[in-house]
C-alpha positions in Angstrom: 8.2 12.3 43.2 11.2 11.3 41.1 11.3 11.4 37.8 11.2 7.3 35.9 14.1 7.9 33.8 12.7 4.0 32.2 9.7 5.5 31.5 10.7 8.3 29.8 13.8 6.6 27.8 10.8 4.9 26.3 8.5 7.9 25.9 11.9 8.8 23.7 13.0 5.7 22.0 9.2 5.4 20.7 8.7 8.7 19.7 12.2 8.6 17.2 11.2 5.0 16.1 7.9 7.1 14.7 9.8 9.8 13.5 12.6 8.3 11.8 10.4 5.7 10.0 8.7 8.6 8.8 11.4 10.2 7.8 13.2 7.4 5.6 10.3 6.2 4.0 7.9 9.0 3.1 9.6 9.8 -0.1 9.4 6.4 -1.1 5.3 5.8 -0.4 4.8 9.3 -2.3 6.4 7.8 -5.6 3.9 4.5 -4.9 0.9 6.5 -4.6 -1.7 6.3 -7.3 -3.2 9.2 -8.5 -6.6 10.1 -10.1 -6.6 12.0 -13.3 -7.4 15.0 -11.3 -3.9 15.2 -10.6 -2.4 13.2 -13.1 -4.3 14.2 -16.3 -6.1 12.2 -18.3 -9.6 11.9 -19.4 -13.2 11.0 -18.2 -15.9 9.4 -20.4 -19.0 8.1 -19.9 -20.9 6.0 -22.5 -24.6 4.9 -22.6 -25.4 1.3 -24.1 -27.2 1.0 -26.9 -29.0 -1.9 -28.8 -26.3 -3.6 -31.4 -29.1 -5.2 -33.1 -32.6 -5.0 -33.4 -34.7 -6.9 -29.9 -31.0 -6.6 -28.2 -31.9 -6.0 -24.3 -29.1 -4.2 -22.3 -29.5 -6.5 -19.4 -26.6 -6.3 -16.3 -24.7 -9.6 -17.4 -24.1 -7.2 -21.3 -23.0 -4.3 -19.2 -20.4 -6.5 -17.3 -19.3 -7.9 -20.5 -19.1 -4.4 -22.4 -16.7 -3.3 -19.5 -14.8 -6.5 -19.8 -14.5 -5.3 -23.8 -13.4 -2.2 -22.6 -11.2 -3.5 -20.1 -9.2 -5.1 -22.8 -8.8 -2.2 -25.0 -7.6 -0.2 -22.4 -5.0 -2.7 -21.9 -4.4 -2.1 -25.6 -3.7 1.3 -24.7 -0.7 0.3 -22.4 -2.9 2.6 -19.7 -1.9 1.4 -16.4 -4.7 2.1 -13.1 -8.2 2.3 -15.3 -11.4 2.9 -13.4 -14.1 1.9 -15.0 -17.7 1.9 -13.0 -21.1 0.3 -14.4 -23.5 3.1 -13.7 -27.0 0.7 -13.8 -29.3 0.5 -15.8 -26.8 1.3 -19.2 -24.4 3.7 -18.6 -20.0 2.9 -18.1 -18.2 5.4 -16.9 -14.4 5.2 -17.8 -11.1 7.0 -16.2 -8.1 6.8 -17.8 -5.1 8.9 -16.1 -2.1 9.8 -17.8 -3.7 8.8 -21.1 -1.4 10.6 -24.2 -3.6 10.8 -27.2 -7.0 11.0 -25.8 -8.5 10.7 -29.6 -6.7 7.6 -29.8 -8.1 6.5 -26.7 -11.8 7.3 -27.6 -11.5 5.9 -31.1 -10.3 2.5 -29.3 -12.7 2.5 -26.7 -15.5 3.5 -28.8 -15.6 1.3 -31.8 -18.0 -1.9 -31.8 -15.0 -3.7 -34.0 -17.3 -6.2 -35.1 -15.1 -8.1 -37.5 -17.6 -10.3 -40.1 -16.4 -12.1 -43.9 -19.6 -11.4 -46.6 -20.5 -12.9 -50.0 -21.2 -10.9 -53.0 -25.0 -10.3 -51.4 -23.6 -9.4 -48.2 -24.4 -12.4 -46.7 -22.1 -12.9 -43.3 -19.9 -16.0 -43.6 -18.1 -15.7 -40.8 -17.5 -13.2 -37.9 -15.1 -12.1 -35.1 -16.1 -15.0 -33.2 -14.5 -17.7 -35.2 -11.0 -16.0 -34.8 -8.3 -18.2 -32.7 -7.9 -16.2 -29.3 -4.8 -13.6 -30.1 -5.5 -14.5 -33.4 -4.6 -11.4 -35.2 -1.6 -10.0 -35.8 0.1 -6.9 -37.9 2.1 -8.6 -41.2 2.8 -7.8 -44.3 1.2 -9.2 -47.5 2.7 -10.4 -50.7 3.7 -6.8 -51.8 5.7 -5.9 -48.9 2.7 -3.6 -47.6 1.4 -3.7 -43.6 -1.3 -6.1 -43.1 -3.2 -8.4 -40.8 -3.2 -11.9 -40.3 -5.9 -13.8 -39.1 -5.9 -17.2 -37.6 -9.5 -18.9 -37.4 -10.4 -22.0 -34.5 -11.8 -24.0 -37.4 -9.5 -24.6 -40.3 -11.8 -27.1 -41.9 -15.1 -24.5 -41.7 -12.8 -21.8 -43.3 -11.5 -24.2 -45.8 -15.0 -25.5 -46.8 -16.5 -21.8 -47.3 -13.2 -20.6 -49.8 -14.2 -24.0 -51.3 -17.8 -22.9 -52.3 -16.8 -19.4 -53.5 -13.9 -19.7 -55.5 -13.4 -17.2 -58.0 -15.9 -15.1 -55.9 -15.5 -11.9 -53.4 -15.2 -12.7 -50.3 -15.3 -9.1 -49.0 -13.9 -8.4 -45.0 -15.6 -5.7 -43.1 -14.6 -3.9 -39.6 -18.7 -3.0 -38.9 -19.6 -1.7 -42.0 -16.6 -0.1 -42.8 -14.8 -2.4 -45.8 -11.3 -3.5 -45.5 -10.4 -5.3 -48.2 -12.6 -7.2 -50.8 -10.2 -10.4 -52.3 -11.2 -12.6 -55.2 -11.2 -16.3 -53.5 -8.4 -17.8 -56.0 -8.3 -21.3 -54.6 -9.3 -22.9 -51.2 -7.5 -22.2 -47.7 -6.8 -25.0 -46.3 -4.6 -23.5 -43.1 -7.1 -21.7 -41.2 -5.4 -18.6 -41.9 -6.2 -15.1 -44.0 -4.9 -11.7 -44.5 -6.2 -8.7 -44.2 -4.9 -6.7 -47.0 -5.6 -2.6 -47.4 -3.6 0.9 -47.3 -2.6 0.8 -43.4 0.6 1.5 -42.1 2.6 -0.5 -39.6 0.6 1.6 -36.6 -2.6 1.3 -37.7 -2.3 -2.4 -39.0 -1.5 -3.0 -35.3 -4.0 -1.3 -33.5 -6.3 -3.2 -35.7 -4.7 -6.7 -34.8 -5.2 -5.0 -31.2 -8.7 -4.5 -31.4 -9.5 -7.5 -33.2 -8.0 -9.6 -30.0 -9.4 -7.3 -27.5 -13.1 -8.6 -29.2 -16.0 -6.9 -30.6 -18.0 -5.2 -28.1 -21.5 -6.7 -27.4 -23.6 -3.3 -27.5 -23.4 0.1 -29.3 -21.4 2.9 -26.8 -22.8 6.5 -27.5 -20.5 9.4 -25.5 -22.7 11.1 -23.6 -20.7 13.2 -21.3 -16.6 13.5 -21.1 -13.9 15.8 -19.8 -10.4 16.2 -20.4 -7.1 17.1 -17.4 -4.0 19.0 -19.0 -1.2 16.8 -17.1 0.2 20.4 -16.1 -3.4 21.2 -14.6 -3.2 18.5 -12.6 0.3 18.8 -11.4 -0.2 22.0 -10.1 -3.8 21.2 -8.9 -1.7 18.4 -6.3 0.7 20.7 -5.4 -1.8 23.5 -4.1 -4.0 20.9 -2.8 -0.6 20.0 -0.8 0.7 23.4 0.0 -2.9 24.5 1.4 -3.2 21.1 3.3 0.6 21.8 4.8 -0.3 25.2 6.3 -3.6 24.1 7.7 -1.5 21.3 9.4 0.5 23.9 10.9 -2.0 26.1 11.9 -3.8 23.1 13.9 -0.1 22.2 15.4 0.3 25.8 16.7 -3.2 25.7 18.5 -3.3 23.0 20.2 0.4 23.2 21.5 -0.8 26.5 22.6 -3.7 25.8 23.8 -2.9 22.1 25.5 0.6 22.2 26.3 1.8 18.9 27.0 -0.6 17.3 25.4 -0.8 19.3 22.1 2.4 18.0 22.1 1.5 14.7 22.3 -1.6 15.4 19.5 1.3 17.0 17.1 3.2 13.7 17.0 -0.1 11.4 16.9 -0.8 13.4 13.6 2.6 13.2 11.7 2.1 9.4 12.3 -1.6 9.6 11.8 -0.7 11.4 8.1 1.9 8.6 7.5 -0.3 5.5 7.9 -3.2 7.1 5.9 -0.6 7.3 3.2 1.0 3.8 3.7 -2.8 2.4 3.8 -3.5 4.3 0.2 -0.5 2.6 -1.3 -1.1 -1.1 0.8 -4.5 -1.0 -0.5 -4.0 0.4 -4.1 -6.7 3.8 -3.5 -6.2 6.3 -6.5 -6.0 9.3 -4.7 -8.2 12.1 -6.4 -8.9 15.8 -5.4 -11.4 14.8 -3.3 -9.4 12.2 -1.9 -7.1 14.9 -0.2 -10.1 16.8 0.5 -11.2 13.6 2.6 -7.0 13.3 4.3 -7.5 16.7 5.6 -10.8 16.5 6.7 -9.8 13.6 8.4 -6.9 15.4 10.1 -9.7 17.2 11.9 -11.1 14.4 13.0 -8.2 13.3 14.4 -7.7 16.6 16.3 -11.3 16.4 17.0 -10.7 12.8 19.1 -7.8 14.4 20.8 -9.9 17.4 21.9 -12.5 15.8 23.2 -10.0 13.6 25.2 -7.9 16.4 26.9 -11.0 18.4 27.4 -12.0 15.7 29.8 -9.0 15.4 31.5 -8.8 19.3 32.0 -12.6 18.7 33.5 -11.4 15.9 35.9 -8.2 18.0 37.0 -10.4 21.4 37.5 -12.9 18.6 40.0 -9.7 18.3 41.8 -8.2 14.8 40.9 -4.6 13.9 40.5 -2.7 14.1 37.2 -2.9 10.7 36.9 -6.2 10.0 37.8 -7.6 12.9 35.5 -5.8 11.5 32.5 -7.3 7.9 33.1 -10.7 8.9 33.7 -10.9 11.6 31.1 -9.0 9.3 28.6 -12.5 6.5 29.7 -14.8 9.2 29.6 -13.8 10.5 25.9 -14.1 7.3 24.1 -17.9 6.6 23.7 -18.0 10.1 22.6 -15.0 9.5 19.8 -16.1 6.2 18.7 -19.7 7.7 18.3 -18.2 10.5 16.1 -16.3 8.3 14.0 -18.9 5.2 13.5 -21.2 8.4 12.8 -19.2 10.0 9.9 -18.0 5.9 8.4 -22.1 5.3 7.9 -22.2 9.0 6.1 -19.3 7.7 3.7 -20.5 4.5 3.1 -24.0 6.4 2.1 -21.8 8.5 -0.5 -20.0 5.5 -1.6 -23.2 4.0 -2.0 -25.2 6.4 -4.1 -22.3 8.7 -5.6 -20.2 9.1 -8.7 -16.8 8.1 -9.3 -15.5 11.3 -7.5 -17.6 11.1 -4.5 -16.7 7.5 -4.3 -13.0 8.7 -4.2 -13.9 11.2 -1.2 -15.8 8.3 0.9 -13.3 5.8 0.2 -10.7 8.6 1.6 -12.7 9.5 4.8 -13.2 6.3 5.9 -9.6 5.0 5.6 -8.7 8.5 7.1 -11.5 7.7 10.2 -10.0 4.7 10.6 -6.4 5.6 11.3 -7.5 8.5 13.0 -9.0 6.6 15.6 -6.3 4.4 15.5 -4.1 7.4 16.4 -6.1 9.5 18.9 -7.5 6.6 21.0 -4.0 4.7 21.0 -1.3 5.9 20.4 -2.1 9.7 22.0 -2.7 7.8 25.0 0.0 5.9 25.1 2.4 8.5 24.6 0.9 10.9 27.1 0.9 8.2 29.8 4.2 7.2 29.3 5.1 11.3 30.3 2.5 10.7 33.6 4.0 7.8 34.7 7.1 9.0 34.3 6.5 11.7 37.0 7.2 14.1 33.9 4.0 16.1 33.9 3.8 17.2 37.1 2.2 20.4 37.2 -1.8 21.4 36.1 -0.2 24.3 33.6 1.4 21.3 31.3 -2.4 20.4 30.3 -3.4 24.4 30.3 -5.0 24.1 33.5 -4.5 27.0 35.9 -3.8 27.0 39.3 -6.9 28.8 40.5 -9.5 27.1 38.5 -8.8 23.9 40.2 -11.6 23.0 42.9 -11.5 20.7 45.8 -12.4 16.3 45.2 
């Protein structure tokens, strides 16, 4: 039989389409990719609620507004890719990669910054609550020094209470700390007061920060955190990389050897099968954690796994004494209940993890089951494809291309 030059152009033509697109764009999807504080440093925290005020109930409608609290300061921060998970029934776990003062970042996150104006007898006047949204901001008083500026909602309520206690302290307090404690000289007719005190420009700014970021609505008590060195995780990817390289290469020297043809075939499914779990990491914005590369390579073995199983079956249906053709279409019909088994089998597994597990283990499900996916993607089509382009092209015409030998062939 002649050899379909058509056939094979194409078996070409798609193959360096694959490769080439590989090529130009993988450096460009690593510099996109997201990753955990495992590998980019940072630190871990997780805080348990506590009452604010005596009866308070920690209810799931206070834990999604604490993390809303939190979300905000961490926006303070300027930190870019936060995780924060509500861990029922009062716990918030936060992940903050790439995070350079990690004091800084507890004592933002951590503080109640309940803002409140008191009387003489302590009585509160008026509280965070009655502050314009972006209200604060850092400014200087009438001595040159940093300060605060506050602008209230109600000009007329804050107007009426300087009123009533002129010539009286109207003391300001951030929780119970006291700021500043000014003698009411006349009423305040604007809606407007300063925070007055011995900050500098930074701190009077993260105060004005906090202050529009809002008070949280519970008490946060650190009960467990953990801290990355940026250089530890630097050198945590690239072993993770290096160890996940040579067992790529190791996997592409057995099944060549083993296989042949089709190994071949495999090797090529795999480059694009690593490619697209990439693309889909950066497409779907996945942080990609320790475990998350754990859950690429074990998904590489899947892959290999799927293409296993199908030339196994096609070495079974040539040794029974069919054609090259016909072995490749029935073992490539006869191998997928058994993949799609494998994989649906494994997906459930992850989504149990992802289910009951911590922010790590979520990281590794999430992983395996993108990984799954394009893996069967990979193995079911595009293996196939490319292998029966070869077929039909009158390419692979001998048994020892699939590793099949001459003498262990039987009659149909």
């Amino acid at each position: 039989m002649k050899v379909r030059w058509g056939r094979l152009a194409l078996f070409f033509v798609l193959v360096a389409a694959i490769l080439s697109t590989i090529a130009l764009t993988t450096r460009d999807i690593l510099n996109n990719l997201t990753l955990g504080l495992d590998l980019r440093g940072g630190f871990e925290v997780l805080y348990e609620a506590q009452p604010l005020e005596k009866g308070q109930k920690i209810t799931p409608q206070v834990l999604a507004d604490t993390a809303q609290a939190l979300q905000n300061r961490i926006d303070v921060l300027g930190v870019t890719e936060p995780e924060l998970s509500v861990e029922p029934p009062n716990r918030i776990r936060v992940q903050l990669a790439g995070v350079p003062d990690q004091e800084e970042a507890r004592r933002v996150l951590g503080t109640p910054a309940k803002l409140t104006f008191r009387d003489e007898s302590g009585k509160v006047l008026l509280t965070g609550q009655d502050l314009k949204e972006g209200g604060a901001a850092q400014d200087y008083d009438e001595t040159g020094q940093p300060a605060v500026r506050l602008k209230l909602k109600d000009a007329d309520k804050f107007a009426r209470i300087t009123r009533e206690h002129v010539g009286r302290i109207m003391a300001i307090y951030l929780d119970e700390n006291e700021l500043s404690a000014p003698v009411i000289r006349e009423p305040i007719p604007n809606g407007e007061a300063i925070i007055s005190g011995n900050f500098t420009v930074e701190e009077a700014k993260e105060l004005a920060d906090l202050l529009n970021a809002g008070a949280l609505p519970v008490k946060l008590v650190e009960k467990q955190s953990f801290a990355v060195d940026a250089s530890l995780g630097k050198l945590s990817l690239q072993q993770s990389l290096e160890a996940g390289l040579y067992g790529i290469l190791v996997i592409f020297i057995f099944i060549i050897g083993y296989y042949r043809l089709p190994g071949l075939v495999a090797s090529i499914s795999l480059i694009a099968y690593a490619y697209l779990v990439l693309l889909t990491f950066v497409l779907l914005d996945v942080t990609l954690t320790l475990p998350g590369i754990a859950a690429f390579i074990l998904g590489i073995g899947m892959a290999v796994d799927a293409n296993i199983l199908m030339y196994e079956r096609i070495k079974e249906e040539m040794r029974h004494g069919k054609s090259i053709p016909a072995a490749v279409k029935a073992g490539s019909r006869r191998s997928f209940l058994t993949i799609f088994d494998a994989n649906i089998t494994t997906v459930l597994a992850a989504a149990v993890l992802f289910y009951f597990g911590t922010a790590g283990v979520r990281g590794f499900a999430v992983s395996l089951i993108f990984s799954i996916a394009v893996s069967f993607l990979t193995a079911v089509a595009l293996s196939r494809i490319l292998l029966n382009l070869l077929v039909r092209a009158n390419v692979a015409k001998r048994p020892g291309l699939f590793g099949v030998k001459g003498d262990e062939i039987g009659e149909l």
